[in-house]
N, C-alpha and C positions, 0 to 999 in steps of 0.2 A: 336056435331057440324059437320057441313059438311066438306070436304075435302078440298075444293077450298072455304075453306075460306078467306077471308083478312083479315089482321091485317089492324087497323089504322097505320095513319103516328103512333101518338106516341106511341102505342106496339112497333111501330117497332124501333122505337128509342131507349124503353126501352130494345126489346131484342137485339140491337145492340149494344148497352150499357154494359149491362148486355152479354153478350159473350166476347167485348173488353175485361172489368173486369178481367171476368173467365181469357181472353186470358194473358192477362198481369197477375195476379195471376199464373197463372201455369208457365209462363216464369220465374216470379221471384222467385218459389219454386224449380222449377225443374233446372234451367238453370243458373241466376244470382248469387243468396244465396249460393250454394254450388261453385261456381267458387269465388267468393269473401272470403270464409271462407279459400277455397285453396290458394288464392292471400295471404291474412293476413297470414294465415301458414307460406308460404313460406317467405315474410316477414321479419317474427319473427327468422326465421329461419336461412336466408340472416345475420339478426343482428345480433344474436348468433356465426353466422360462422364468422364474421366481426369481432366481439370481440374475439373471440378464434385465430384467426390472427392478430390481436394486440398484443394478451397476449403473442403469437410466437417470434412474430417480436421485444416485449419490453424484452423477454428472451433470442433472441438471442444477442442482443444489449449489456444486462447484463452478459451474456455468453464473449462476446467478452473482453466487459470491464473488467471482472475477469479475461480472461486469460491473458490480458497485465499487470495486476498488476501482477496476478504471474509471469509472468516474469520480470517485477522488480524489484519484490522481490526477488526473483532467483539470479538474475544481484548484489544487495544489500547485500545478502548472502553471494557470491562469495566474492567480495570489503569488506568484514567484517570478511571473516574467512584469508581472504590474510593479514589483517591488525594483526593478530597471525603467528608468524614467528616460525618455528621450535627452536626448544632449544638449536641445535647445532648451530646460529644463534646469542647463547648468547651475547661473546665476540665485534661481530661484533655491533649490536645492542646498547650496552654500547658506543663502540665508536663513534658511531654518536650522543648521546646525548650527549658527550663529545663536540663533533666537534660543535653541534648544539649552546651548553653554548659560547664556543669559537667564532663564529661569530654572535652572536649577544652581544661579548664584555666584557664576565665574564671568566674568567681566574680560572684554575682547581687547589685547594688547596688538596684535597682526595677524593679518593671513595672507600665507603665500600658498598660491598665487592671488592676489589681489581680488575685490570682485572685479574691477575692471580688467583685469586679464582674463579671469574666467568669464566676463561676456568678449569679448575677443577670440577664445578659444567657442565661447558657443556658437559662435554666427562664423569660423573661419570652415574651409573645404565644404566641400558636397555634403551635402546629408543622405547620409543610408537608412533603409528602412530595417527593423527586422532583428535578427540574429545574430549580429556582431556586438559585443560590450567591451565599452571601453573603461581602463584604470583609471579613473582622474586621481594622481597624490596631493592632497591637503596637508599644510602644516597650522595650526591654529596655533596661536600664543595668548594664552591667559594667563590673567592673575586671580587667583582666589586662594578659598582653606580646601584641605585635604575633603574634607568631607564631602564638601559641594562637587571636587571633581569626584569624588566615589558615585556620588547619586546620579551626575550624568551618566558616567561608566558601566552601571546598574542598568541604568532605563535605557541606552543608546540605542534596543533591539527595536523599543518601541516609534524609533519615526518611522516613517510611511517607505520607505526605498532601501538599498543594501547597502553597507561599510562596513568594513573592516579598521580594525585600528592597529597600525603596525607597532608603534613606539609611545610610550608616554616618560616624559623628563620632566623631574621635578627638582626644585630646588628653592633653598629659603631665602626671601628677601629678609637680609639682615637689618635693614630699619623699619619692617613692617608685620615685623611675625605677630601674629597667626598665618598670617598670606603666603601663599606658594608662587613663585614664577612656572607656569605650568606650558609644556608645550608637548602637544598631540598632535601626532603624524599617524592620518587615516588613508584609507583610499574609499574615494564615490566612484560607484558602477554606474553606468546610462549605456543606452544604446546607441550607437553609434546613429 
């Protein structure tokens, strides 16, 4: 064919067409599809880094929240080992459940072990420091009304250090009713 040929109009459409195509093909392999797979990457990537700073931010949170319970549980420890009073503390201790019977209305018939026995017990063996608690058992013997021993009974949580109260026996003095013969067997904690 000769050199100064013509194309028709629609050759030329076709290869105008047909180059656009090509042109746009090679734009979308070369230029597009690899910038878009980088885009999606990154992305993915974005999200990933997004939730790994979540998972930061929800463990420093629970970081935080742990260590204020440890610390009051800390604070809870302290208010619970103070609530075990040293052993030389015995005598004194005895006397305020005395006192305590006393205002809330029950009147002190015996206590075994005596306080002279429980200073005896508080000044006998070595003293240890620390982590060992000892059972002391109390037995109180009162006389008063039902009621008065309810309202100690009620309050008992409120003195200062720990007891339990294993037994309470009541029984009616038949020449003095209202009055109960009342005898409560607790145990005091101290530390050895």
């Amino acid at each position: 064919m000769a050199r100064g040929m013509k194309l028709g109009l629609k050759q030329e459409l076709i290869l105008s067409g047909v180059m656009v195509t090509a042109a746009v093909a090679a734009w979308y392999m070369l230029l597009y599809q690899p910038i878009a797979a980088k885009t999606t990457e990154l992305k993915q990537l974005v999200g990933n880094q997004q939730d790994s700073l979540q998972a930061i931010k929800n463990y420093e949170t629970q970081t935080a929240a742990l260590r204020l319970k440890i610390q009051d549980l800390q604070t809870q420890t302290k208010i619970w080992d103070s609530r075990f009073p040293a052993r030389r503390e015995i005598v004194a201790l005895a006397g305020q459940i005395l006192q305590f019977g006393k205002e809330n209305g029950l009147t002190l018939i015996e206590m075994k072990p005596s306080l002279f026995e429980l200073y005896a017990l508080e000044k006998a063996g070595a003293q240890m420091s620390g982590k060992y608690v000892m059972q002391l058992p109390i037995t109180c013997h009162f006389k008063g009304r039902y009621l008065a021993l309810g309202r100690m009974l009620e309050k008992i949580d409120a003195l200062p250090f720990n007891l339990t109260i294993e037994d309470v026996n009541l029984a009616v003095i038949p020449d003095d009713y209202p009055e109960l013969d009342v005898k409560v067997r607790l145990f005091l904690y101290v530390h050895l």
